[in-house]
N, C-alpha and C positions, 0 to 999 in steps of 0.2 A: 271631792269632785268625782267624775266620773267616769268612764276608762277611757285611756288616751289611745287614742289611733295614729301609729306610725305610717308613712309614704316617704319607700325609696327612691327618689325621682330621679337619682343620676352619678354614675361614680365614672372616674378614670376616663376611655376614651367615648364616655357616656357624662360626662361632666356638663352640667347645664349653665347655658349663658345667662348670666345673671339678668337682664331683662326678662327672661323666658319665665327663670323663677319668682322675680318681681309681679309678673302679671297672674303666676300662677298664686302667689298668697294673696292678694287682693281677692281673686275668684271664691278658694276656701275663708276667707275674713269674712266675706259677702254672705255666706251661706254659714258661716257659723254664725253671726249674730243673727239672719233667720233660724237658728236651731236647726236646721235642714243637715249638717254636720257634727261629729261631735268634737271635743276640741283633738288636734290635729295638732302632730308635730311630722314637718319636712325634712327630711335628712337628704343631703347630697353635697357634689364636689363642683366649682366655679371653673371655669377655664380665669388663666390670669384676668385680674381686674381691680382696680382701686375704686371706693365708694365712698362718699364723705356724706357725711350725717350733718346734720343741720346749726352746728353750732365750731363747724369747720373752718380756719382763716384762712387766707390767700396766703400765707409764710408759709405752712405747712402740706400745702400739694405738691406734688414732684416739678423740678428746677428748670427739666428738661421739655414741657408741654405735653409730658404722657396725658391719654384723654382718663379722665376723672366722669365716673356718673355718679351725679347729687340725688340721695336719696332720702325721704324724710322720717328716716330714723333719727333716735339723739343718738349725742355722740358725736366724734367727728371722724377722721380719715382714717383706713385703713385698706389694707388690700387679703383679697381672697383668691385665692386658686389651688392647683395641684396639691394632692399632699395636705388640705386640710378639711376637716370636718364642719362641715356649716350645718345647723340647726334652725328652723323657724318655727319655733313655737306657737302655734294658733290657740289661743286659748282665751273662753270667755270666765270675765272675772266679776266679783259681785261688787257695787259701786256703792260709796266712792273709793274708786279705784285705787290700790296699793303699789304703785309701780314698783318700787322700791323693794318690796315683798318676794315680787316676781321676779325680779333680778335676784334676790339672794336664793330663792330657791334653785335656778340656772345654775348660779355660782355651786352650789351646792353639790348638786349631780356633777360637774366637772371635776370639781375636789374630789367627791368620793371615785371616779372614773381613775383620775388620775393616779389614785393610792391605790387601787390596784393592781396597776403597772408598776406597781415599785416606786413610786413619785409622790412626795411629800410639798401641798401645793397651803396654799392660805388665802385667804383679803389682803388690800391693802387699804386703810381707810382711806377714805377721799379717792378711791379710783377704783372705778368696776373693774370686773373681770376678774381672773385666776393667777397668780402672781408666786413664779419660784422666787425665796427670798434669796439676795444677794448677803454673801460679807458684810461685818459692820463694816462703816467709811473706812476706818482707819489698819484695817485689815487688807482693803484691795490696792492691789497695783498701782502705781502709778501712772498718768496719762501721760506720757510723752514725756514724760523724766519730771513731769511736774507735782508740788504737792496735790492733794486731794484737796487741800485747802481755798486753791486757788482754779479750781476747777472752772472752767467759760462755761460751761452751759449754765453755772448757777449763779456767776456773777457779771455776765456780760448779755444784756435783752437780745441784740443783733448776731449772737453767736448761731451758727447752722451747722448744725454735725454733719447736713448734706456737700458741705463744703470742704470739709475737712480727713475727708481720707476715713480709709476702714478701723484705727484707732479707736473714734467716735461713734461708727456706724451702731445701728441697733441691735444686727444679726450677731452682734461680737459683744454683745452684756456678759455673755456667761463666761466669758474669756477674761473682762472685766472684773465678773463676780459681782454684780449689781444685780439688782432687782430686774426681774424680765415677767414678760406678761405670756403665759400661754395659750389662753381663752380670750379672747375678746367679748362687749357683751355690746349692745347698744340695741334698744327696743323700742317701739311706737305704740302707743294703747289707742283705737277709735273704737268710739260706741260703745266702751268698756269691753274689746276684744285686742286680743295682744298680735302682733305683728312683729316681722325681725327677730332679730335671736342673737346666735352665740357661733364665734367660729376657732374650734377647738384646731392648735395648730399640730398635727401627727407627725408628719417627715415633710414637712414643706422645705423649698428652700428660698430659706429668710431672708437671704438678699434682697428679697425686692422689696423689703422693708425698709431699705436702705435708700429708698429715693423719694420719701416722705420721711414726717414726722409721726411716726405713730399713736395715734389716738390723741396726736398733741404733747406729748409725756417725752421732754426733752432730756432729763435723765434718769434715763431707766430704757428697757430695749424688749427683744422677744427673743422668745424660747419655744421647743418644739419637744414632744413624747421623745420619739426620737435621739435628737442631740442629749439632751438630758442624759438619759439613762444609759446613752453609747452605745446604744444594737439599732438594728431594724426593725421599725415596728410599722405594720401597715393600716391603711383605712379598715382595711377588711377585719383584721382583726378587733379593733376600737371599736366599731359600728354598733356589735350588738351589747359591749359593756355600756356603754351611754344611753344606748336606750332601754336598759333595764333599771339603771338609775335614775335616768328622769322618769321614768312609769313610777319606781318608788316615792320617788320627792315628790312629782306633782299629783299623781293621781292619790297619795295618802295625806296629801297639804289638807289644813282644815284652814281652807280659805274666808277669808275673816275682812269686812269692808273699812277701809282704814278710818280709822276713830278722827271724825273731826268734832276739835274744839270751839267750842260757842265763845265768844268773846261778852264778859261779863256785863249786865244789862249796866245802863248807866244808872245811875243816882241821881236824884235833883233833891235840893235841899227847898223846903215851903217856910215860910217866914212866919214868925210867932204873931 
């Protein structure tokens, strides 16, 4: 592909309202599939705000009536502000579209960002995003004096960790030693142009993860550069390692239109 153009639109007490930046990717999408752009990646910071993606339930938005804006990315609920790096990757792809493709290469630039900091990140199959692995089961703590074995979140549908005290909450996985998510990913493809992105968590404070279900993933929680690694790490310094890693992964991707299978011609059989 071909060179990626980064736009600072907003940090700290320069942080943009996420409608603001909503209407500003629609503008650049617009004008990247006229070619009139080239692809286009947004970097900036949210003031507080929870967003749910289109495959979001009414269990998992906050308990309390915090106002929630529906937007039509996949994926489902989560929240952005302070303290974390959001990404919107404007990029037009060759069709038929590889969504799947484009998310792992996202994925990719965060791993490689992350292990630069000192921070050993992976996949989780079956769940987007960047993911510090936890203790095997039977290595972490126990929840409230309970086994592991008998854990509610896995054996009870009605169980809500928003219910149940900071034990359960999300902001405290790594206390747990369970799997926690550091990147979020959740994206939209129109017109075979990519939309949404990725929001990379640096020194947020995760509490406010704590009043949803995040991304729906009732066990397992979030993590941040930061907590992790136990120093201070600011936006300012993460900003330009990510965007030299996603310049590498995506502008040297050799973007390839996902192979679709033709379903074998039928047979008829002609009588002797």
């Amino acid at each position: 592909m071909g060179e990626l153009r980064f736009v600072r639109m907003g940090f700290g007490d320069e942080a943009v309202d996420y409608q603001v930046a909503w209407d500003e990717q629609r503008r650049v999408h617009a004008a990247r599939f006229a070619d009139e752009v080239p692809d286009t990646v947004i970097l900036l910071e949210h003031p507080p705000v929870y967003t749910a993606g289109r495959r979001t339930e009414e269990s998992e938005r906050p308990l309390d009536g915090t106002p929630v804006i529906d937007v039509d990315r996949g994926g489902k609920i989560t929240w952005h502000g302070p303290g974390q790096l959001v990404g919107y990757p404007i990029q037009k792809l060759p069709r038929p579209v590889d969504v799947v493709a484009h998310v792992r290469r996202l994925e990719e630039a965060l791993i490689r960002t992350c292990a630069e900091f000192g921070l050993e990140t992976t996949r989780v199959e079956g769940r987007s995003g960047v993911w510090v692995l936890g203790d095997p089961v039977e290595r972490r703590p126990s929840l409230g004096g309970l086994s592991l074995d008998f854990d509610p979140r896995l054996t009870d549908d009605e169980f809500d960790p928003r219910l149940n005290g900071p034990e359960y909450a999300p902001s405290n996985a790594g206390q747990r030693r369970e799997d926690r998510k550091i990147a979020a990913i959740g994206i939209r493809v129109a017109k075979g142009v990519t939309m949404h992105g990725f929001a990379l968590n640096v020194n947020p404070d995760n509490k406010w993860f704590d009043k949803i279900i995040p991304c729906g993933i009732r066990d397992a929680g979030v993590a941040s550069l930061a907590n992790e690694l136990g120093r201070d790490i600011t936006i300012e310094e993460v900003l330009p390692v990510v965007e030299r890693h996603l310049k590498d992964v995506l502008e040297n991707a050799e973007l390839k239109p996902r192979v679709v299978e033709k379903a074998p011609a039928a047979v008829t059989a002609s009588g002797v």
